[in-house]
C-alpha positions as CSV (number, residue, x, y, z in Angstrom):
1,X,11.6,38.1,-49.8
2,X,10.1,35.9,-52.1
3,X,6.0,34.6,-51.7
4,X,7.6,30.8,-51.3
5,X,9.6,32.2,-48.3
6,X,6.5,34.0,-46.7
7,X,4.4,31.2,-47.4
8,X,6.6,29.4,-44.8
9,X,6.6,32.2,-42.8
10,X,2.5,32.2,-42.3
11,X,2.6,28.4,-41.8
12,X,5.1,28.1,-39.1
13,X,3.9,31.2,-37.0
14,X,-0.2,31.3,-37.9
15,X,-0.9,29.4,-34.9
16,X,1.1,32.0,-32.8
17,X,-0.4,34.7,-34.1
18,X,-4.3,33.0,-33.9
19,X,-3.6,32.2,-30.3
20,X,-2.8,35.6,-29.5
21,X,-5.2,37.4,-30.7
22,X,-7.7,34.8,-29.5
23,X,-6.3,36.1,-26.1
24,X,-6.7,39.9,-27.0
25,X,-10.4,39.3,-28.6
26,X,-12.0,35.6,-27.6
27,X,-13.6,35.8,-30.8
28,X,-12.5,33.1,-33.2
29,X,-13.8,34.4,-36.4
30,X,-12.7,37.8,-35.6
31,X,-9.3,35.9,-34.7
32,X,-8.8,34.5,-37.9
33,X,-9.7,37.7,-39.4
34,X,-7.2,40.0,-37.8
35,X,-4.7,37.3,-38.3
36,X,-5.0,37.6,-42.0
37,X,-4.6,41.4,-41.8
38,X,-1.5,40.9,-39.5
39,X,0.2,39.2,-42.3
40,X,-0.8,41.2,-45.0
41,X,1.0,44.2,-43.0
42,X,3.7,42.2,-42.0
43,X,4.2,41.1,-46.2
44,X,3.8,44.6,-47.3
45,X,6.4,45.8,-44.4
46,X,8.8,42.8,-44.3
47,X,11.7,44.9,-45.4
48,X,11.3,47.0,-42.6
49,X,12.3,44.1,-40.4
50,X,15.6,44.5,-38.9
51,X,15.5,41.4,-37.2
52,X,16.4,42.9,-33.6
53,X,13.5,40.6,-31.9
54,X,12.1,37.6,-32.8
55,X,10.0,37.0,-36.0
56,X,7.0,35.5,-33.9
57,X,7.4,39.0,-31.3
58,X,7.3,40.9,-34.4
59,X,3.9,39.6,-35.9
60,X,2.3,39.1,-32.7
61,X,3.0,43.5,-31.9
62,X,1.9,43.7,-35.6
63,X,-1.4,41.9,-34.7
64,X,-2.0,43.3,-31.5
65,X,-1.5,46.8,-33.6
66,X,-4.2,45.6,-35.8
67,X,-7.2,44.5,-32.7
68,X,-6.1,47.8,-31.2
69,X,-7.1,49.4,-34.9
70,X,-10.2,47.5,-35.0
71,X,-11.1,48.2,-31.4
72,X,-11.1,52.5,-32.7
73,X,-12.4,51.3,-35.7
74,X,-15.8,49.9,-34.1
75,X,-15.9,51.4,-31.2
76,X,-14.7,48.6,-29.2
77,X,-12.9,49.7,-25.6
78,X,-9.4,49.1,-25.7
79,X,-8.0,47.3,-23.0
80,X,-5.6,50.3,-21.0
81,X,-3.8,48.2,-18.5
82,X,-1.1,46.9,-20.6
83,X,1.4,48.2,-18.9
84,X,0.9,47.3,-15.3
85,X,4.1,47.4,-13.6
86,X,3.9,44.4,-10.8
87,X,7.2,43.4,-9.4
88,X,6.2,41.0,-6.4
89,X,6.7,37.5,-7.1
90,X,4.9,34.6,-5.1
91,X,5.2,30.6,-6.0
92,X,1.9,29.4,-8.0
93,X,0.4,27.4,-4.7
94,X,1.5,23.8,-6.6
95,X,-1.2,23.5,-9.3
96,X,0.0,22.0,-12.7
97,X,-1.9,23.7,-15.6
98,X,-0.4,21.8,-18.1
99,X,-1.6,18.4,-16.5
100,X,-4.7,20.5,-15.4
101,X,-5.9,21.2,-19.2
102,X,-5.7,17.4,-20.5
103,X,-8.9,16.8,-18.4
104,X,-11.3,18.4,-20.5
105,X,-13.7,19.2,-17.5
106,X,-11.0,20.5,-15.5
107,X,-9.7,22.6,-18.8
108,X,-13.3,24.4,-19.7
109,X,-13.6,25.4,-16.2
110,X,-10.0,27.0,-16.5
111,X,-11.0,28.7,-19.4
112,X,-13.6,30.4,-18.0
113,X,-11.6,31.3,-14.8
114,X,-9.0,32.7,-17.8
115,X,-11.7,34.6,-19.5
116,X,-12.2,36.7,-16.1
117,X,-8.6,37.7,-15.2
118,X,-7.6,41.0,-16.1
119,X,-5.1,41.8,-18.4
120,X,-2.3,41.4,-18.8
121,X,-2.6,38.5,-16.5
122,X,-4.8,37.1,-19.2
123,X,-2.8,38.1,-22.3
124,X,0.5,36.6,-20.4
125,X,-0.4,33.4,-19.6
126,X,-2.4,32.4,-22.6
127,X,1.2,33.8,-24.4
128,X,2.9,31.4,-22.4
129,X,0.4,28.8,-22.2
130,X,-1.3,28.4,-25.1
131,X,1.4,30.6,-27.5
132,X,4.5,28.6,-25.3
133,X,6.3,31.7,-26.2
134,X,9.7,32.2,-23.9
135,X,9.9,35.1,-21.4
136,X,12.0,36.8,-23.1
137,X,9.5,37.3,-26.2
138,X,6.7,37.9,-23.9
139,X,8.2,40.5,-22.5
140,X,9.3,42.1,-25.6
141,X,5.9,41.8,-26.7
142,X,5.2,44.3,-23.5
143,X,7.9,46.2,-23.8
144,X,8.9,45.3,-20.3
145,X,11.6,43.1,-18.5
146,X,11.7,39.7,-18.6
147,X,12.1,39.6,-15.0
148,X,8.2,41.5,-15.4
149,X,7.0,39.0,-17.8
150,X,7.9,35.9,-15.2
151,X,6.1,37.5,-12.2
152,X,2.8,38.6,-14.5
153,X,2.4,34.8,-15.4
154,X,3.4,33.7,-12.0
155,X,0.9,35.7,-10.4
156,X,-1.9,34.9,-13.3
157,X,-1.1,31.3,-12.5
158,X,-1.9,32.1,-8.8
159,X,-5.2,33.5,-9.5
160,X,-6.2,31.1,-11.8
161,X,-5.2,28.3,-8.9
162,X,-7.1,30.1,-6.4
163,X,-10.2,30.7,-8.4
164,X,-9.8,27.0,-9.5
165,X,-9.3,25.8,-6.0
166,X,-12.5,27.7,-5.0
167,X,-14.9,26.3,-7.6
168,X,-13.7,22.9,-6.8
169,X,-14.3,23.2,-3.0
170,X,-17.4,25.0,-4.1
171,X,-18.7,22.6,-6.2
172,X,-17.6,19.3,-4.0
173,X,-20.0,21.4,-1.4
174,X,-23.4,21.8,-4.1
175,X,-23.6,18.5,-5.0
């Protein structure tokens, strides 16, 4: 692969791979940091890409491989509950996210609701979200089913409705 092609490469799927790891670390800096080591690696170990799953699945297991390295490296706890098998699936209560987010009150206070889910709730919907990765590529990101991947944002976007429903009613109430 020539440095022209991977140039290409880091400028179509940087944003990806930023967005991730801001949902693995909330730490821009460190973000932007660990995105620069994830394509190092993934230049130094292109040619071991077979091309069995996406590019952007590839880079973002790459960087997730590298905050996981970090996290040993300084002492950080590394999140264990990766792999939470949940196979109920429930309807997300009719609140639009999307439309939610473009009122920048209404986003911050998302955010923060975001910022206290556990994972992977967390990690899967700011994949799908924020990344708009498929599924599918979510769930290869897991390792899991894509079936898995739907009911993990499903029920993230449940919480994150319910928690947002409460803080409105609760602040309608304080003031």
């Amino acid at each position: 692969m020539k440095a022209e092609d991977f140039d290409e490469i880091y400028r179509e799927y940087f944003k990806d791979v930023f967005l991730y790891l801001m949902s693995l670390c909330r730490e821009g800096s460190l973000a932007e940091e660990l995105v620069q080591e994830t394509f190092i690696k993934a230049m130094k170990s292109v040619d071991k890409f077979r091309g069995e799953c996406n590019l952007r699945v590839w880079l973002c297991q790459i960087a997730k491989n590298e905050y996981f390295m970090y996290c040993r490296k300084h002492g950080r706890e590394i999140p264990t509950d990766f792999t939470e098998n949940d196979t109920a699936y429930r309807s997300d209560g009719g609140v639009r996210f999307e439309e939610t987010l473009e009122d920048s009150a209404d986003a911050l206070d998302i955010h923060k609701i975001l910022h206290t889910l556990d994972e992977p709730y967390k990690e899967v919907f700011w994949l799908r979200t924020f990344g708009e990765l498929p599924f599918a590529q979510i769930a290869e990101v897991f390792g899991r089913s894509e079936s898995w991947a739907r009911v993990t944002y499903h029920r993230a976007r449940l919480k994150i409705a319910e928690s947002f429903r409460e803080k409105q009613q609760g602040g309608n109430s304080d003031e």
